[in-house]
C-alpha positions as CSV (number, residue, x, y, z in Angstrom):
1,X,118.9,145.0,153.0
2,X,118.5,148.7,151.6
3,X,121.7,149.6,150.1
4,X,120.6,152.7,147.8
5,X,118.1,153.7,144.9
6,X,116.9,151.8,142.6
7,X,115.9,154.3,140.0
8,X,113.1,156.3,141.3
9,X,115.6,157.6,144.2
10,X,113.8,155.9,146.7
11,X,115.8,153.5,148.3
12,X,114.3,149.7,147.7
13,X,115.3,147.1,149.2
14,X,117.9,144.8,147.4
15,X,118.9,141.1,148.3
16,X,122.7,141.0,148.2
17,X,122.1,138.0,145.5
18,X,120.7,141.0,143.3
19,X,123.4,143.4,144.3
20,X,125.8,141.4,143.4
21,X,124.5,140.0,140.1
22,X,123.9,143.6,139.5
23,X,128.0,145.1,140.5
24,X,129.1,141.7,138.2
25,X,126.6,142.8,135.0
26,X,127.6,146.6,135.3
27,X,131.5,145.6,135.7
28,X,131.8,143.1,132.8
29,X,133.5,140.9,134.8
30,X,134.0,138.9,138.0
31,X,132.3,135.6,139.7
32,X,130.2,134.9,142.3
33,X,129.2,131.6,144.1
34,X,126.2,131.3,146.1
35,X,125.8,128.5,148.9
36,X,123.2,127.8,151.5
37,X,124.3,129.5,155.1
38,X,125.5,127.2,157.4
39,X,123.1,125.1,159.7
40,X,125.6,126.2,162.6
41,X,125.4,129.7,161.9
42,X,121.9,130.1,162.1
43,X,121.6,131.1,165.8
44,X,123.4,133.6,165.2
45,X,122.1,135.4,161.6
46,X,120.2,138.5,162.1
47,X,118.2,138.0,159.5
48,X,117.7,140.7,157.1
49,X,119.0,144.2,157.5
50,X,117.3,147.3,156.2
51,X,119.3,150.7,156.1
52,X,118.0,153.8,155.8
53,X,118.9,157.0,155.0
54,X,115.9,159.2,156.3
55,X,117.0,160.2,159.8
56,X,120.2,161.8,157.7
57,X,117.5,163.6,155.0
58,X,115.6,164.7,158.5
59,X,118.7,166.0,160.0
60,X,120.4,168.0,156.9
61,X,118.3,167.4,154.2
62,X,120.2,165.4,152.0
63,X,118.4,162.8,149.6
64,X,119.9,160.5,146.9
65,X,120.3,161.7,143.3
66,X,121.9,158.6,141.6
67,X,120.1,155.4,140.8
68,X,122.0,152.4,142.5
69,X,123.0,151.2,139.3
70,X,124.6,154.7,138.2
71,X,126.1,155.3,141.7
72,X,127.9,151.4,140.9
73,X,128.8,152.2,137.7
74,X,130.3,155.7,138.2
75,X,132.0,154.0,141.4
76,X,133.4,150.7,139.0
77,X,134.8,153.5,136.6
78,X,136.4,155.6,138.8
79,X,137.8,152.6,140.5
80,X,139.5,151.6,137.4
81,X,140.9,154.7,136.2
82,X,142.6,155.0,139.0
83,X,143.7,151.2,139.6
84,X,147.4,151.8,140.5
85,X,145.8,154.0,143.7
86,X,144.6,150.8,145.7
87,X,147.5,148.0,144.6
């Protein structure tokens, strides 16, 4: 899954393992568990998803300027200053 830049402001892909060992480290806090998918469930899994954000750059000409890792840790600081906003 492609879910932003990585530094160089091309977007790289990022397993959601790394994403969200990534939000955890930058936030100073939280948990996460990681278990096998279900045997069930594979028939339906898509497998993996990659996102892009060229067909946007084509159309207006937009392209990232913040890393991943700034764009989550500007987003985990605004979050908490403004906490009492999403109780």
């Amino acid at each position: 899954m492609v879910v932003g830049s990585t530094g160089d402001y091309d977007a790289e892909p990022i397993r959601h393992r790394d994403l969200t060992t990534l939000l955890i480290s930058i936030a100073g806090a939280g948990r996460v568990e990681f278990v096998d998918w279900p045997p069930e469930k594979l028939a339906i899994d898509i497998g993996s998803f990659y996102a892009s954000a060229a067909k946007l750059t084509a159309t207006t000409g937009w392209t990232p300027t913040v890393s991943l890792a700034d764009g989550l840790t500007r987003a985990v600081a605004y979050y908490r200053a403004h906490l009492d906003r999403y109780r």
